[in-house]
N, C-alpha and C positions, 0 to 999 in steps of 0.2 A: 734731135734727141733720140737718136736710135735706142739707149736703153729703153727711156720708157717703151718706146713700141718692143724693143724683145717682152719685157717684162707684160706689159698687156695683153698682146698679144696670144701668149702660153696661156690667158686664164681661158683665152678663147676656145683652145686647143683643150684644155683640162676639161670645160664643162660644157662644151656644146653648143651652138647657136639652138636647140632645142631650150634649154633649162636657163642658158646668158641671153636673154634676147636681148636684156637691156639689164646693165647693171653699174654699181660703182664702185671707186678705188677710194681707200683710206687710209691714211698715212700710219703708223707706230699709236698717235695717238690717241686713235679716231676719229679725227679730222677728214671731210672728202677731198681728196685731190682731183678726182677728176670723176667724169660718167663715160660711159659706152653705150652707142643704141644701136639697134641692129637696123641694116637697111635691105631693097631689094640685090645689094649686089654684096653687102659683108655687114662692116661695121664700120661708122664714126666716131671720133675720142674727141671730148670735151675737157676743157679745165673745167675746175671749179667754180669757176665765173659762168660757165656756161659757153666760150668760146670753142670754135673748132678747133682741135690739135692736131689733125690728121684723118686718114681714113685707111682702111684695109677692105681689099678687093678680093675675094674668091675665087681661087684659079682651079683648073683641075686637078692640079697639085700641091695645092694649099694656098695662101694668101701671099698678096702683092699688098705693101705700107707706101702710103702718100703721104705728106706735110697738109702743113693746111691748104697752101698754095698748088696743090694737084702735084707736087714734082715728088717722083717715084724714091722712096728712104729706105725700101730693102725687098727683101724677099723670103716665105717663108716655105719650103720644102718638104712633105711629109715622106719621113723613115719606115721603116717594118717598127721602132721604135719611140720615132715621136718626131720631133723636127730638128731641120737644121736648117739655119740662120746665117742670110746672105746681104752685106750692104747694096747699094743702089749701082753699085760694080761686078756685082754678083764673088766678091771676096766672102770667105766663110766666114762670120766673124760668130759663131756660137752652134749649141744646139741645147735641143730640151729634150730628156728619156723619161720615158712614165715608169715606173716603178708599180711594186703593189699598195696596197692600204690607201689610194687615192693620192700619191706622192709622187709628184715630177720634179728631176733634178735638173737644175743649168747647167751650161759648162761653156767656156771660151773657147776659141779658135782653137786652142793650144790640148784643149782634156782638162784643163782645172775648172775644178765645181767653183760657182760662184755663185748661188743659192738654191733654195728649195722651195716648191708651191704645194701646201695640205691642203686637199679636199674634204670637208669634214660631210658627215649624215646630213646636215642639213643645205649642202650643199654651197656653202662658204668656204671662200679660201684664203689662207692666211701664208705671208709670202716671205720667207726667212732669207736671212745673207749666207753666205756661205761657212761662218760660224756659228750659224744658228739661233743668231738672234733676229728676233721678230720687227720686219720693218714695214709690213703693210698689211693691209685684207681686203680681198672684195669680195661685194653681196649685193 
């Protein structure tokens, strides 16, 4: 499931393992889909249920994503601008740009945006498709 890990991932990028030590994801509805806790070496991603989904590992240049099973699912790169986004082949397969007003845009291998992450005051994020409509939040 490498989207979710793109998609999780960025919130990590947006707010910090200072302010995300531990936080979770929500679906449109409000619904939790999942948790993130912070560990001695990155992060772990939980379902809902509480299962492990993966893990992200802290490199000197940004994060390496694992499955549940330890087997390596991508790789994250930090830019002058934000990140870019490598399968477990080291293929580009995306990137994230921060913008101002606390707004980071996705975008696919190719340059097409394909959503947006708002940071708001209180330090929530709410995680839009690439027209705009509102498909998740986390806090």
């Amino acid at each position: 499931m490498i989207t979710r890990y793109i998609f999780t991932l960025s919130l990590i990028f947006l707010a910090g393992g200072a302010v995300f030590a531990d936080f979770n994801s929500y679906d449109s509805y409000g619904s939790k889909t999942g948790s993130y806790r912070q560990t001695s070496t990155g992060y772990n991603s939980y379902d809902q249920y509480g299962r492990k989904t993966g893990s992200y590992r802290e490199t000197s240049t940004g994060y390496t994503s694992y499955d549940q099973y330890g087997r390596k699912t991508g790789s994250y790169q930090e830019t002058s601008t934000g990140y870019n986004v490598y399968d477990a082949y080291g293929r580009k397969t995306g990137s994230y740009r921060r913008g101002t007003n606390g707004l980071t845009t996705s975008y696919d291998q190719y340059g097409r945006k394909t959503g947006s992450f708002k940071k708001d005051a209180s330090g929530n994020i709410t995680h839009y498709d690439a027209y705009g409509r509102r498909v998740g939040s986390y806090k």
